[in-house]
C-alpha positions as CSV (number, residue, x, y, z in Angstrom):
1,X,-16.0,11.9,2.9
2,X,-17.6,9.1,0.6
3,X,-15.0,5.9,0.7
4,X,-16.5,4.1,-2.2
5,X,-17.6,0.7,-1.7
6,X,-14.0,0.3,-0.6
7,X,-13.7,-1.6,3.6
8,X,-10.7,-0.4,5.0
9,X,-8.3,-3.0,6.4
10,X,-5.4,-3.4,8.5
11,X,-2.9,-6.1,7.7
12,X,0.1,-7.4,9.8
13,X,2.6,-9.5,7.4
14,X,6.2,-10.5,7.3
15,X,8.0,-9.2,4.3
16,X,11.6,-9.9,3.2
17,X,14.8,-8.0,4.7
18,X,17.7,-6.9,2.1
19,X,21.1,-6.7,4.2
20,X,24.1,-5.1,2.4
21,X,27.6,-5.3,3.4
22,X,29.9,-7.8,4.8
23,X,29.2,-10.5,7.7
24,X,30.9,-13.0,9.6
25,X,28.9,-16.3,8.7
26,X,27.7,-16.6,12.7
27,X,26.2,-13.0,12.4
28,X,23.9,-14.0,9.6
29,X,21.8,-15.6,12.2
30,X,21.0,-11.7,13.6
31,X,18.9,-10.9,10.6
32,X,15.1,-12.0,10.0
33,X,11.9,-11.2,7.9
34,X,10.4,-8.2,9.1
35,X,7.2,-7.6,10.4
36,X,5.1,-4.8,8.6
37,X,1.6,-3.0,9.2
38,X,-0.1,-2.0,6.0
39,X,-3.7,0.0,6.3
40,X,-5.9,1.1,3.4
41,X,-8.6,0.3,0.7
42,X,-9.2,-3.3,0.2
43,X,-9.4,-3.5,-3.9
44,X,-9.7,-7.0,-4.5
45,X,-8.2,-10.3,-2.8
46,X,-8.1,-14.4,-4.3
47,X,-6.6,-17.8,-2.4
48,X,-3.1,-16.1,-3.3
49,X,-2.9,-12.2,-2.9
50,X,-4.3,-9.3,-1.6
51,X,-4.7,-6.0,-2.6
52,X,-4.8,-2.7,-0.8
53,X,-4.6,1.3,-1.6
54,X,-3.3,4.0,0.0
55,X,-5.2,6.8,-1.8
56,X,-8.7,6.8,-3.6
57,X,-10.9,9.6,-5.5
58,X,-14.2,10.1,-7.2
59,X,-16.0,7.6,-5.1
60,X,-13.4,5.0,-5.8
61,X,-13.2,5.0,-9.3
62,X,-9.6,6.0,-9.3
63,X,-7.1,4.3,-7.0
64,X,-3.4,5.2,-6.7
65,X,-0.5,3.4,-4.5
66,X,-1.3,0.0,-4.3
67,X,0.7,-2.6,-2.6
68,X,0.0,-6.7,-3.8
69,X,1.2,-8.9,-0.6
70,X,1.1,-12.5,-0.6
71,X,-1.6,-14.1,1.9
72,X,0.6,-16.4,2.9
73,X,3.1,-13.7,4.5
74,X,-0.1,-12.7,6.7
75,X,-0.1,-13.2,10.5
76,X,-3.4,-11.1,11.2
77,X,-5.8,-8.6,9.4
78,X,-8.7,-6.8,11.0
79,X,-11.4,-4.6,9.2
80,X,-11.3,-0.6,10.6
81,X,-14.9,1.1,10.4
């Protein structure tokens, strides 16, 4: 299988957390960012953001799920292959 001129990357990053419901004020305290793994196609990164997809086809000229995260949310990223 061809991957384009795609590397493939994996990305650790903290990302918001969205708690519903109703808290005493000193439970608040439980709740934190969480800490996500991402691992695909690296389309394109700048100072600010970058890009990676799930899924590719015909050599890389069509991309689908993508996911923007901003660098500064990145704890460590490694290139795979």
């Amino acid at each position: 299988m061809k991957k384009g001129n795609y590397k493939i990357i994996e990305v650790l990053w903290e990302d918001a957390t969205f708690v519903s419901g109703y808290y005493k004020k000193e439970n608040v305290g439980e709740h934190n960012l969480e800490i996500m793994k991402t691992a695909g196609y690296l389309l394109e990164e700048d100072k600010k953001i970058i890009k990676i997809a799930l899924t590719q086809q015909d050599e890389g000229k069509i991309i689908s799920d993508f996911i923007v995260i901003p660098k500064v949310n990145i704890l460590k990223r490694r290139f795979l292959r």
